[in-house]
N, C-alpha and C positions, 0 to 999 in steps of 0.2 A: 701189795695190799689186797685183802680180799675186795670182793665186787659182789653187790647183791644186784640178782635179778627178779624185774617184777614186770607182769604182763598185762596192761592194761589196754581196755576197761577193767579196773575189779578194786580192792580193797585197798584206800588209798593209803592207809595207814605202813604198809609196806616203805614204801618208799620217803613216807613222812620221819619215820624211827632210822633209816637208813640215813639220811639229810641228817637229823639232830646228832647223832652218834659219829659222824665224822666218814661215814663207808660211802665211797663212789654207787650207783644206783645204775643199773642200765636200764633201759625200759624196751621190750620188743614188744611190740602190739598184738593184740590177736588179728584174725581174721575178719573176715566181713559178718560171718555169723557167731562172732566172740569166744570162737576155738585159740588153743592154745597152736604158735607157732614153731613147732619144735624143728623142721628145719632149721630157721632163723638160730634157735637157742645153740643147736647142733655146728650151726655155722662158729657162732659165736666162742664157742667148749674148743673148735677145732683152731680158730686163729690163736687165740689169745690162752699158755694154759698158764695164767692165775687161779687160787682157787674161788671160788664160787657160791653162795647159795641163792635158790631160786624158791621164791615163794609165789605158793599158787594156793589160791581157794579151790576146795572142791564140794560141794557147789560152788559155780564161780558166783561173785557179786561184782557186782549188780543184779545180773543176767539169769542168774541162778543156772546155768549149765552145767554139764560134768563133764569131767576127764577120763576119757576112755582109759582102757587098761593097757589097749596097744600105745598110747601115747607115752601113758606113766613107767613103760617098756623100756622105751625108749631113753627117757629121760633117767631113769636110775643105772641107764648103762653108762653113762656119761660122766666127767670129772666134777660134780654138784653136789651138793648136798640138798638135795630135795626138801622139804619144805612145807607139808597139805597141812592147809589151816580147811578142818572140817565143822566150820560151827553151823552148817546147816546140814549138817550128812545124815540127822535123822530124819528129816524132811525126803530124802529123797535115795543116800547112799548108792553104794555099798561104801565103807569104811574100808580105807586098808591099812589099820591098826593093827593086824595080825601079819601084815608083810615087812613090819620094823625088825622083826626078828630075823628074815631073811637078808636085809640090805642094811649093812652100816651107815649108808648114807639116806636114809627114809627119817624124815623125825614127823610125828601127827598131831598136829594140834586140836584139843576139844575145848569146848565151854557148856555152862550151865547158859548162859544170856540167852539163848535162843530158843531150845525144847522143853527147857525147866523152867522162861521166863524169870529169870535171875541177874537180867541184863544188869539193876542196877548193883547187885552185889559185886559184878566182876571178881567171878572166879571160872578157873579154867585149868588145864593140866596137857601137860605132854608127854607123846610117849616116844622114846627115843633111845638107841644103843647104846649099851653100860657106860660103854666109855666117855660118850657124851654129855651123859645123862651127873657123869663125876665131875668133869669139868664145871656144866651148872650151875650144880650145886654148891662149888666154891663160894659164886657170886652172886649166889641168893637170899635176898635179903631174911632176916629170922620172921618178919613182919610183914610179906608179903598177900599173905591172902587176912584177912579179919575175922573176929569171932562170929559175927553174925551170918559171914559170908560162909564159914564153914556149918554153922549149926543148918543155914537153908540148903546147902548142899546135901549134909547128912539125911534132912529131912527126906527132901524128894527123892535121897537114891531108897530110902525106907518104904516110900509109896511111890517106886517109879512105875508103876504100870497107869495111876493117873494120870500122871504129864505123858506118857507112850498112847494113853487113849487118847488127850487132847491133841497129839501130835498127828494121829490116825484123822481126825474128825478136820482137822486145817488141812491136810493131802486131798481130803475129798471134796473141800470146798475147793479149794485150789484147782484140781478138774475139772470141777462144774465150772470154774468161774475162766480156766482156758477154753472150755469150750464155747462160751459165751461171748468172751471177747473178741474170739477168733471170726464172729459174726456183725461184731460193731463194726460200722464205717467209716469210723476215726481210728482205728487205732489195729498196729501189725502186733499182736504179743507173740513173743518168744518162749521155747519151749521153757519151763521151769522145773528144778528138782529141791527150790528151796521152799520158800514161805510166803514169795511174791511173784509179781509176775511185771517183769520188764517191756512196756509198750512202745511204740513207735509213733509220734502221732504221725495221720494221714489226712490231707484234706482241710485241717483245720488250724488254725495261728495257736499257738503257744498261750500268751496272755489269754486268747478268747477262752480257751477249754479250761484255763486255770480258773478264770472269772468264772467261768458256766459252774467248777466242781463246788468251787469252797462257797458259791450263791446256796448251794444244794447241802451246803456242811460237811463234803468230803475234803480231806486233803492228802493229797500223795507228794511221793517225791519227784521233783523236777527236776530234770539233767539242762545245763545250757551249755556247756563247751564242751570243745572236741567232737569225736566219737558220738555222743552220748546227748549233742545236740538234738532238742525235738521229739528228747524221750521222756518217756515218765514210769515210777516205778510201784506199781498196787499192791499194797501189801496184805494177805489174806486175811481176813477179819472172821468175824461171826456169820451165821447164813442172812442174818437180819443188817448186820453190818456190808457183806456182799452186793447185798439184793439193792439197797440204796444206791451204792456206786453203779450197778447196772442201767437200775431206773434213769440216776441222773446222766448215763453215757445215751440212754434210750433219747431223752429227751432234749436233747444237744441237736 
């Protein structure tokens, strides 16, 4: 039986659809700074060959990191069927949507939810080797994506230079706002290529910082298990949206 592999911390939803569908799940964890362990995966390709797919975000989530190109090297040399869910690569990229053509085993996933803010529509598309791409198609439904979903898709790609300027204007708050944080006394953030910015608290209890934020009318995401205990996750807003979460980290 195949075996999906998923690397967490990141999108849990992998290994959720793997469980409901009946597919064994293995989980190899990342790193301490939430790099992908392709030893580990390498180990894993060389004991056991069943075949495989290995889904990985790039930017990863939570963390919003990326995958080097030496890693993704690596990994497509491998018995896998690779897997890049890129719903934040306009955020940070590069895309290697144009390396499908070269590897049979490369499939790229995009979506509108995240640079087109389309989240609630849920539409998205993949781009993946003919052959693949035929089997699919078999088993897809005729009713998969909806009318409204398609007409706001059509829109934005008609004036995608809007959402690529609003997409331009959330990258530069997002710097301002790593460089900022990187100066708070509570909190370690990690580098980002997505839309947030994954923090570490320091110094400070969990509930106290939660009470101090939402007192202040922020609220962010909270991580409590595993890995990802004592983290929190800022998602980049507007510069007036920004500046409040700074203020109220200011005054913590």
């Amino acid at each position: 039986m195949c075996e999906i592999l998923s690397c967490p911390p990141t999108f849990g939803m992998y290994t959720f659809y793997g469980a409901t569908d009946g597919i064994p799940v293995r989980e190899i964890p990342r790193n301490a700074e939430f790099g992908v362990d392709v030893d580990a995966i390498t180990a894993v390709c060389e004991a056991d060959g069943r075949p495989r797919i290995l889904f990985l975000a790039a930017p990863n989530n939570p963390d919003g990191g990326p995958l080097p190109d030496d890693h993704l090297a690596r990994l497509l040399a491998l018995p896998l069927l690779v897997v890049l869910d890129e719903a934040y690569v306009e955020f940070g990229g590069p895309s290697r949507a144009a390396q499908v053509a070269q590897h049979d085993n490369l499939v790229v996933l995009r979506t509108f939810s995240k640079w087109a803010g389309l989240a609630g529509m849920r539409i998205g598309y993949g781009i993946c080797p003919p052959r693949l791409a035929e089997l699919l198609l078999k088993l897809k439904s005729p009713y998969n994506v909806n009318g409204p979903a398609q007409a706001a898709a059509l829109a934005t790609l008609l004036n995608a230079q809007t959402a690529l300027d609003r997409v331009a204007a959330i990258v530069a708050e997002r710097e301002r706002m790593g460089k900022a944080l990187a100066a708070s006394a509570h909190l370690v953030a990690y580098p980002s290529q997505a839309n947030y910015h994954l923090c570490r608290l320091q110094g400070v209890d969990a509930d106290r910082f939660r009470a101090h934020m939402e007192a202040h009318g922020i609220l962010l995401r909270y991580f409590g298990e595993g890995r990802l205990q004592g983290h929190v996750r800022i998602t980049v807003g507007t510069p007036a949206q920004n500046d409040a979460v700074l203020a109220a980290l200011e005054s913590l």
